[in-house]
PDB file of N, CA, C and O in Angstrom:
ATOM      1  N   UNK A   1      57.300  57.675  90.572  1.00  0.00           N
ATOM      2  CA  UNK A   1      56.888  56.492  91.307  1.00  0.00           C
ATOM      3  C   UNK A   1      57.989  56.119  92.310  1.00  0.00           C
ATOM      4  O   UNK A   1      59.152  56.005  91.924  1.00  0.00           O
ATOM      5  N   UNK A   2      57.564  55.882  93.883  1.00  0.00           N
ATOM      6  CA  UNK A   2      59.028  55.869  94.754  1.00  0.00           C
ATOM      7  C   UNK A   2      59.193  54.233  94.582  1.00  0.00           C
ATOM      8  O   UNK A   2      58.305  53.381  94.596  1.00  0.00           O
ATOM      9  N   UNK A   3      60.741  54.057  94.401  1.00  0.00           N
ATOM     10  CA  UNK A   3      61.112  53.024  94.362  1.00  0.00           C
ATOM     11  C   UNK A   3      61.257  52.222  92.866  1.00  0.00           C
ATOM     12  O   UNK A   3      61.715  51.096  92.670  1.00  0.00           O
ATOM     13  N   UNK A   4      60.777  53.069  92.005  1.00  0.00           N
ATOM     14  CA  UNK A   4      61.360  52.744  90.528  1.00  0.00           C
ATOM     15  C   UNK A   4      63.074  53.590  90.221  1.00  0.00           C
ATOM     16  O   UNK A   4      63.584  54.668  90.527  1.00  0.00           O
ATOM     17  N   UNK A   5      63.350  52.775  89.715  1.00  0.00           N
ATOM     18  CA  UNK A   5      64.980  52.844  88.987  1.00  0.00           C
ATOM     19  C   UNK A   5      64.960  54.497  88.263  1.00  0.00           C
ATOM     20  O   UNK A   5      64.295  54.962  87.338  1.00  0.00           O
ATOM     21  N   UNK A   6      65.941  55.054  89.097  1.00  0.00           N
ATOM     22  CA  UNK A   6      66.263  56.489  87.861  1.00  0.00           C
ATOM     23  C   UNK A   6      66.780  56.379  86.493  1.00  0.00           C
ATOM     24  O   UNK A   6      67.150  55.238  86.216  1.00  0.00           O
ATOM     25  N   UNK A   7      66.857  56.899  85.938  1.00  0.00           N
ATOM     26  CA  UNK A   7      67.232  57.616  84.575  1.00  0.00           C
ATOM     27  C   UNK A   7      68.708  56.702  84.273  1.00  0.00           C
ATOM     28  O   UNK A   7      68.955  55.884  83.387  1.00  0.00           O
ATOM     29  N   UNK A   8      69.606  57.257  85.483  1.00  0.00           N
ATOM     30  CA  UNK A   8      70.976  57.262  85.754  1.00  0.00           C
ATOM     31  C   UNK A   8      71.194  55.850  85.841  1.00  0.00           C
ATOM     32  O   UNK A   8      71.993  55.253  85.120  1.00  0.00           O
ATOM     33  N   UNK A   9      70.390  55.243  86.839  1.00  0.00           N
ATOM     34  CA  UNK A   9      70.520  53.913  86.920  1.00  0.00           C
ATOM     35  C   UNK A   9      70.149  52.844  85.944  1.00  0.00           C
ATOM     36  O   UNK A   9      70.728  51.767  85.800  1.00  0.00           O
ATOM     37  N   UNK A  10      68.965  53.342  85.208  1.00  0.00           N
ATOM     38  CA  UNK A  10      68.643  52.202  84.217  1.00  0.00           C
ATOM     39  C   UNK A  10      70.498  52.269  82.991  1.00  0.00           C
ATOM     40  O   UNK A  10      71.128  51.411  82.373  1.00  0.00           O
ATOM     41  N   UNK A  11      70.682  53.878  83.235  1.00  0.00           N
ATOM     42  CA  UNK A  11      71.841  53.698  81.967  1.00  0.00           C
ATOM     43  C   UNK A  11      73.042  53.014  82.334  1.00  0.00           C
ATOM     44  O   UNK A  11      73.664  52.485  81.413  1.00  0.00           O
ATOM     45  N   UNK A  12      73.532  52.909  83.602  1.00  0.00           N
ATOM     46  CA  UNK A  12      74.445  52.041  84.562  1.00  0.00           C
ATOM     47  C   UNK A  12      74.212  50.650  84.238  1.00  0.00           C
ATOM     48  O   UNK A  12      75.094  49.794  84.309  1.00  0.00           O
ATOM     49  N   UNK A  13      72.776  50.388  83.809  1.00  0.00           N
ATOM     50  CA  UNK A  13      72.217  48.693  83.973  1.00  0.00           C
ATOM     51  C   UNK A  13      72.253  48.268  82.666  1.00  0.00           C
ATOM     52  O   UNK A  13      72.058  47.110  82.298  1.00  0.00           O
ATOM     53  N   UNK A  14      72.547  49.372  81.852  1.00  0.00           N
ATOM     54  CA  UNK A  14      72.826  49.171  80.185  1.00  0.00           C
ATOM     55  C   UNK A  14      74.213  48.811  80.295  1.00  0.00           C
ATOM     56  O   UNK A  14      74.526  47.622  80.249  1.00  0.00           O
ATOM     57  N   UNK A  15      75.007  49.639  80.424  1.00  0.00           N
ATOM     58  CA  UNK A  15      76.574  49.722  80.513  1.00  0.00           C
ATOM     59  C   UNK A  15      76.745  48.373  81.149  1.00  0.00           C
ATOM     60  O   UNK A  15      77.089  47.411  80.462  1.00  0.00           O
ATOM     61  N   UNK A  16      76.555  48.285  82.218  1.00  0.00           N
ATOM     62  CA  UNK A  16      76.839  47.000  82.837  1.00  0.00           C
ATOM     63  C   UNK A  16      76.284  45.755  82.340  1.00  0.00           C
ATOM     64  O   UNK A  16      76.936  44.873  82.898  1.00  0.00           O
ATOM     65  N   UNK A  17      75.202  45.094  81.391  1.00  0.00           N
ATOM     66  CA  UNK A  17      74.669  44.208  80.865  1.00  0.00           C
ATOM     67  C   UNK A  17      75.515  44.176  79.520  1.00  0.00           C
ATOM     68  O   UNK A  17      75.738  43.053  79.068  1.00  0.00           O
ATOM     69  N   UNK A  18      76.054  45.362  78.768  1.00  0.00           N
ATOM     70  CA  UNK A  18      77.031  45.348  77.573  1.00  0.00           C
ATOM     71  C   UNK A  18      78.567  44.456  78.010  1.00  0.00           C
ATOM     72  O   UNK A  18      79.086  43.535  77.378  1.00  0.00           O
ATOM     73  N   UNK A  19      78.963  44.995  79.092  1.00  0.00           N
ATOM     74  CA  UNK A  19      80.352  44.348  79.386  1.00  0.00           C
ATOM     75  C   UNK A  19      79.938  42.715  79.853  1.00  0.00           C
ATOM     76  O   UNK A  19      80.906  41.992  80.087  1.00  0.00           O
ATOM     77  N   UNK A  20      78.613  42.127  79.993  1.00  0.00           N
ATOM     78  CA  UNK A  20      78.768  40.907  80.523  1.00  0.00           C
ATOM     79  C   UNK A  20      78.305  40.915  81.970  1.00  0.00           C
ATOM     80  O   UNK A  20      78.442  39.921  82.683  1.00  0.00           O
ATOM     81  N   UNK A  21      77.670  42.224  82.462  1.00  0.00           N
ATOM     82  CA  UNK A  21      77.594  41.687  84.316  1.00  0.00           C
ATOM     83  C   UNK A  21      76.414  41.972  84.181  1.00  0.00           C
ATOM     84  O   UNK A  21      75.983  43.091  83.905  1.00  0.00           O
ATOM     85  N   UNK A  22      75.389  40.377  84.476  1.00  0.00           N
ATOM     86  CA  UNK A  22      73.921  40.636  83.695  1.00  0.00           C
ATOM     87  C   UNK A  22      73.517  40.708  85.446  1.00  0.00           C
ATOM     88  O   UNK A  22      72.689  41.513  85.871  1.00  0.00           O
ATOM     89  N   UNK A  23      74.189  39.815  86.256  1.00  0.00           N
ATOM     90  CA  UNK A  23      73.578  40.112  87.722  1.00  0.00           C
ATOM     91  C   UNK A  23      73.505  41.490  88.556  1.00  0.00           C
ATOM     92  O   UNK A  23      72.656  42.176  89.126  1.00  0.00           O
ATOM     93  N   UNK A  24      74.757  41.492  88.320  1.00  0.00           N
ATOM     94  CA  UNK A  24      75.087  43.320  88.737  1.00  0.00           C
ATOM     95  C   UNK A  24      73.868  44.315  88.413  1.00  0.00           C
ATOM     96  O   UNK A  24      73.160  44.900  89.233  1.00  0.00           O
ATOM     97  N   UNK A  25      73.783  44.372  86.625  1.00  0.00           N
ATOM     98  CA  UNK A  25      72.781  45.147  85.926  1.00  0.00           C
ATOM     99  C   UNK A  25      71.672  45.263  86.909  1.00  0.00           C
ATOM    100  O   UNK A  25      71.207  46.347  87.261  1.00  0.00           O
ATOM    101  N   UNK A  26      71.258  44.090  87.345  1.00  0.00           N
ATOM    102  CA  UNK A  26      69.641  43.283  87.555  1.00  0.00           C
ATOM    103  C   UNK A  26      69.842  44.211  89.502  1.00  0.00           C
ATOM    104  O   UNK A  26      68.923  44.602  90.222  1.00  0.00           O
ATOM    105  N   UNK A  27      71.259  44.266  89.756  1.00  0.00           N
ATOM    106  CA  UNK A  27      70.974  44.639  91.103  1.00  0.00           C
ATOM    107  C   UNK A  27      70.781  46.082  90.811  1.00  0.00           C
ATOM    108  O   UNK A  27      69.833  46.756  91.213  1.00  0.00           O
ATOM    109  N   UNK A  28      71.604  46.426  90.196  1.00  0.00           N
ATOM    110  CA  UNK A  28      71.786  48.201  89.982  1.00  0.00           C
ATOM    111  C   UNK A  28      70.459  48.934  89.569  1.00  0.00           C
ATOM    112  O   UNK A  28      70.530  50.118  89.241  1.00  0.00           O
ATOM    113  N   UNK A  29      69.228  48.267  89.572  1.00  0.00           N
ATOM    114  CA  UNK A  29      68.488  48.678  89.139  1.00  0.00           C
ATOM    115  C   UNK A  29      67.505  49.052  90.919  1.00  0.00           C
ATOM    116  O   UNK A  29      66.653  49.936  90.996  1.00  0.00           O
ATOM    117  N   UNK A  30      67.815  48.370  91.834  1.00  0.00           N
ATOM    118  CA  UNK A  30      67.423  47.892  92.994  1.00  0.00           C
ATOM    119  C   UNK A  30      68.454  48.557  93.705  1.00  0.00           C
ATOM    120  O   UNK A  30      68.031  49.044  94.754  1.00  0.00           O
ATOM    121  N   UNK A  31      69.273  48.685  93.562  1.00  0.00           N
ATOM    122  CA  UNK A  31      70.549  49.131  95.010  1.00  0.00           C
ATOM    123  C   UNK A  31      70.866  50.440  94.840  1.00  0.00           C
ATOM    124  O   UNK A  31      70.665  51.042  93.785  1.00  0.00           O
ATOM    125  N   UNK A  32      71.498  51.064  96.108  1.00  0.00           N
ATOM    126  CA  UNK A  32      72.294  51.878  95.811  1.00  0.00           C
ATOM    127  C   UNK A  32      73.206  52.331  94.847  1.00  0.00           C
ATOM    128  O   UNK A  32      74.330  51.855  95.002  1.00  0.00           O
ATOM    129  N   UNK A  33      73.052  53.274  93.687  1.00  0.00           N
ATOM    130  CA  UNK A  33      74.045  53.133  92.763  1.00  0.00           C
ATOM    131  C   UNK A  33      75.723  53.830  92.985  1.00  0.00           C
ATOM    132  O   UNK A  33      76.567  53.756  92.092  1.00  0.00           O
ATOM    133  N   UNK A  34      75.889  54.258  93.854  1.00  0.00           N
ATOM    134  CA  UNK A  34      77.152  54.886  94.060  1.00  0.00           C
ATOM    135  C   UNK A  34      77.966  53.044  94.796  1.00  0.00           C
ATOM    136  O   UNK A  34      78.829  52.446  94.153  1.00  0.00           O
ATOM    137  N   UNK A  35      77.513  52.613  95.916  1.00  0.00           N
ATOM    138  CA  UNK A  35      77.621  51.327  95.881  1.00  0.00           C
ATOM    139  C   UNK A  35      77.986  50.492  95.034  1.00  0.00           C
ATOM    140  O   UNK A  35      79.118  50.039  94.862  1.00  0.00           O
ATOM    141  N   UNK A  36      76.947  50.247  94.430  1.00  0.00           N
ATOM    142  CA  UNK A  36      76.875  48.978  92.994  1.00  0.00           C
ATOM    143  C   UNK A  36      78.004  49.339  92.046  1.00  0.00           C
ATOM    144  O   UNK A  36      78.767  48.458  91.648  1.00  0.00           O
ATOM    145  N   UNK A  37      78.156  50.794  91.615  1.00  0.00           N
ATOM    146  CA  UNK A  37      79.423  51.098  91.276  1.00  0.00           C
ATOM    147  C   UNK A  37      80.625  50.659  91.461  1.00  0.00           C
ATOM    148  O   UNK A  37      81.523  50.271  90.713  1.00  0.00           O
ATOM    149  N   UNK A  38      80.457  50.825  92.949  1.00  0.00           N
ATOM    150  CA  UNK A  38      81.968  50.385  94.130  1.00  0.00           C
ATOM    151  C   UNK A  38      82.373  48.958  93.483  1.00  0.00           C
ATOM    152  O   UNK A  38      83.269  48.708  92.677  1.00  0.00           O
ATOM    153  N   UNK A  39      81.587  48.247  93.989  1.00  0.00           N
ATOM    154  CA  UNK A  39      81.360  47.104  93.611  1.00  0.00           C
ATOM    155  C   UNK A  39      81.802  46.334  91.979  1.00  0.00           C
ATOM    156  O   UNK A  39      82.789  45.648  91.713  1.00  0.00           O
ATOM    157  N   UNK A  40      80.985  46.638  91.340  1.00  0.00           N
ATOM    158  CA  UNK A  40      80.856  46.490  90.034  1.00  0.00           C
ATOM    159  C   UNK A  40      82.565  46.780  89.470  1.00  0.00           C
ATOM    160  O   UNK A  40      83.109  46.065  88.629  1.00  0.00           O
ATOM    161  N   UNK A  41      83.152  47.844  90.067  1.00  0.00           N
ATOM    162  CA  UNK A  41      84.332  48.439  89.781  1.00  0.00           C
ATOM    163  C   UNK A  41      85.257  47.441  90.378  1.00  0.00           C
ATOM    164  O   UNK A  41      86.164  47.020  89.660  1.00  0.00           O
ATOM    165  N   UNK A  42      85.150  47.022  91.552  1.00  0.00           N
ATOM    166  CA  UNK A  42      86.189  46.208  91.529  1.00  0.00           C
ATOM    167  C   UNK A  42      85.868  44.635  91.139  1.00  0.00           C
ATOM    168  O   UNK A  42      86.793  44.372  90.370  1.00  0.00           O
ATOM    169  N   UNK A  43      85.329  43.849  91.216  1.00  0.00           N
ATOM    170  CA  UNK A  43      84.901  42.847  90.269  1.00  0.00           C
ATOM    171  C   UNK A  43      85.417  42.966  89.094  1.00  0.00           C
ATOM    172  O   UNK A  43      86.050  42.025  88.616  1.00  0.00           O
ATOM    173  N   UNK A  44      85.230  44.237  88.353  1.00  0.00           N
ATOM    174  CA  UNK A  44      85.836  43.919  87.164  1.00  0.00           C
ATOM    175  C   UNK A  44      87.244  44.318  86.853  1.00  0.00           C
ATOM    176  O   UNK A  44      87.850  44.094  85.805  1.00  0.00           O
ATOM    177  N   UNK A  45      87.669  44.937  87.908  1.00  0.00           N
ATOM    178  CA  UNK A  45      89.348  44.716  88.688  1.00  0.00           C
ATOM    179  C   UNK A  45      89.602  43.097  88.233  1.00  0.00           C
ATOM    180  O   UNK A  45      90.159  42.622  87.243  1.00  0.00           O
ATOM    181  N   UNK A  46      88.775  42.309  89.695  1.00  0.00           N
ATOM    182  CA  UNK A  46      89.604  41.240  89.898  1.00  0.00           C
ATOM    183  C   UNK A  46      89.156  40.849  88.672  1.00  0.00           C
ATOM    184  O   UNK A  46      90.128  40.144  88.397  1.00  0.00           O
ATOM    185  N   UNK A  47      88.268  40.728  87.478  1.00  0.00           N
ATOM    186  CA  UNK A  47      88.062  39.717  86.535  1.00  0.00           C
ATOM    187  C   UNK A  47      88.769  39.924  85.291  1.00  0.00           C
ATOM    188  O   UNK A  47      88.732  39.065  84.410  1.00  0.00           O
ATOM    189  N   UNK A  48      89.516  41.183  85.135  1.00  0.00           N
ATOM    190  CA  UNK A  48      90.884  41.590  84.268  1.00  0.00           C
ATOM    191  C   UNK A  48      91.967  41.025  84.596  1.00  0.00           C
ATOM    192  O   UNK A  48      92.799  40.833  83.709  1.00  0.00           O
ATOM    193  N   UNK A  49      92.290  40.543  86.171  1.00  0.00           N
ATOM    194  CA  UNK A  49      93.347  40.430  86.242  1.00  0.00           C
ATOM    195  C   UNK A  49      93.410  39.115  86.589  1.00  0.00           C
ATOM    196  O   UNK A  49      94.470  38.728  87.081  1.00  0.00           O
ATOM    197  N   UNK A  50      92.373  38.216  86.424  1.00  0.00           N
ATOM    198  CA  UNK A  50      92.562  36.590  86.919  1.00  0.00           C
ATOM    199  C   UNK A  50      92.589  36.678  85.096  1.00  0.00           C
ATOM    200  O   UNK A  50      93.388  35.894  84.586  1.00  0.00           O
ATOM    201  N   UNK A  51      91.769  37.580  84.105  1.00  0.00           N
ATOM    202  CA  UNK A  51      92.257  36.846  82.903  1.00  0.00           C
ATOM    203  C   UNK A  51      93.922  36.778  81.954  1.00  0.00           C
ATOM    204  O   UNK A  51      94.370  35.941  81.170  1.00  0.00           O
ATOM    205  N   UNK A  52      94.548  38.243  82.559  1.00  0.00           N
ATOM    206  CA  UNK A  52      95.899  38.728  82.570  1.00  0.00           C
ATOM    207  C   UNK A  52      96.647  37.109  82.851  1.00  0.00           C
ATOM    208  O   UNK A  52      97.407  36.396  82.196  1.00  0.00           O
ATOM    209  N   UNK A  53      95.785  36.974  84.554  1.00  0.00           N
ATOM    210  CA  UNK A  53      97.071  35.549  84.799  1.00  0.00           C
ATOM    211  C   UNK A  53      97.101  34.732  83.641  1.00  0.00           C
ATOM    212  O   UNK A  53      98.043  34.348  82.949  1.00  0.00           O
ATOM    213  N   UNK A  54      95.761  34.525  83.564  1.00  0.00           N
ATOM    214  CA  UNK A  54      95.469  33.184  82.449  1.00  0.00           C
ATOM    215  C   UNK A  54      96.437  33.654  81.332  1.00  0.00           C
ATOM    216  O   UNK A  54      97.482  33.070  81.046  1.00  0.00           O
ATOM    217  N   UNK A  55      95.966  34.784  80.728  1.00  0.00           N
ATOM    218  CA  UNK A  55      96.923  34.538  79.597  1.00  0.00           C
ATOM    219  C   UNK A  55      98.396  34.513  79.876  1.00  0.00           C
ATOM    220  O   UNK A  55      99.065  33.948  79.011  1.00  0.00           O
ATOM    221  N   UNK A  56      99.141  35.084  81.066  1.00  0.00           N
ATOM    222  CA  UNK A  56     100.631  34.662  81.237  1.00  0.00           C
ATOM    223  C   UNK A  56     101.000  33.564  81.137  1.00  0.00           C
ATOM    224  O   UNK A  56     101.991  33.273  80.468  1.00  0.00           O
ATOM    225  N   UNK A  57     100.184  32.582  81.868  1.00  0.00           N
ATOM    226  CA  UNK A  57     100.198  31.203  82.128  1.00  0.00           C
ATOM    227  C   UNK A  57     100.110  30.265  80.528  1.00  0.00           C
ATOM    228  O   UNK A  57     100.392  29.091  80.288  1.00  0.00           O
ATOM    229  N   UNK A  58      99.806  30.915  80.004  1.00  0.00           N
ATOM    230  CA  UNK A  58      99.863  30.754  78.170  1.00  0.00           C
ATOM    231  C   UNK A  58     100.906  30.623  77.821  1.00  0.00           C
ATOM    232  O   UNK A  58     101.590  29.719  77.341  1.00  0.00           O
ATOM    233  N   UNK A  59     101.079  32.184  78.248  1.00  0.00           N
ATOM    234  CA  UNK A  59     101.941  32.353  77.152  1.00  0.00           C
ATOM    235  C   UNK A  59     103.851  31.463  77.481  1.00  0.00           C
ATOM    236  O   UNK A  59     104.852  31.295  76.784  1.00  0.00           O
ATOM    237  N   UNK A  60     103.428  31.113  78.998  1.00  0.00           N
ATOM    238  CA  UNK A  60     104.810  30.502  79.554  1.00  0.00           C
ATOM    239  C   UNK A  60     104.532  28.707  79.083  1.00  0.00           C
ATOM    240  O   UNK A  60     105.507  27.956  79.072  1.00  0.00           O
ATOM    241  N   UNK A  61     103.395  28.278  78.787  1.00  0.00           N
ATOM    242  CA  UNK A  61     103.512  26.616  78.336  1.00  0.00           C
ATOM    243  C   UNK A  61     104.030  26.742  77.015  1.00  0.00           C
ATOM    244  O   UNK A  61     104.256  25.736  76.342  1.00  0.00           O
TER     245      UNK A  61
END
């Protein structure tokens, strides 16, 4: 059927709904997946490392 989600992608939209990125999932099913990847990959860059700060910021009060 053109324009239904591959194989590859529904398992990307698993992976990605397990870690918490329920929007991402919901796009990756719809977008480009080499993209959404891109994407998805760094997001969860920056969202490791704003929680890293947080906990420094802990651990220094």
């Amino acid at each position: 059927m053109p324009g239904s989600p591959t194989t590859k992608q529904c398992e990307i939209a698993r992976l990605l709904r397990a870690v918490g990125m329920h929007r991402e999932a919901e796009q990756a099913l719809r977008t480009d997946l080499r993209a959404r990847l891109r994407r998805a990959r760094r997001r969860l860059r920056v969202r490791l490392i704003r929680s890293s700060r947080r906990l420094r910021r802990r651990v220094r009060v």
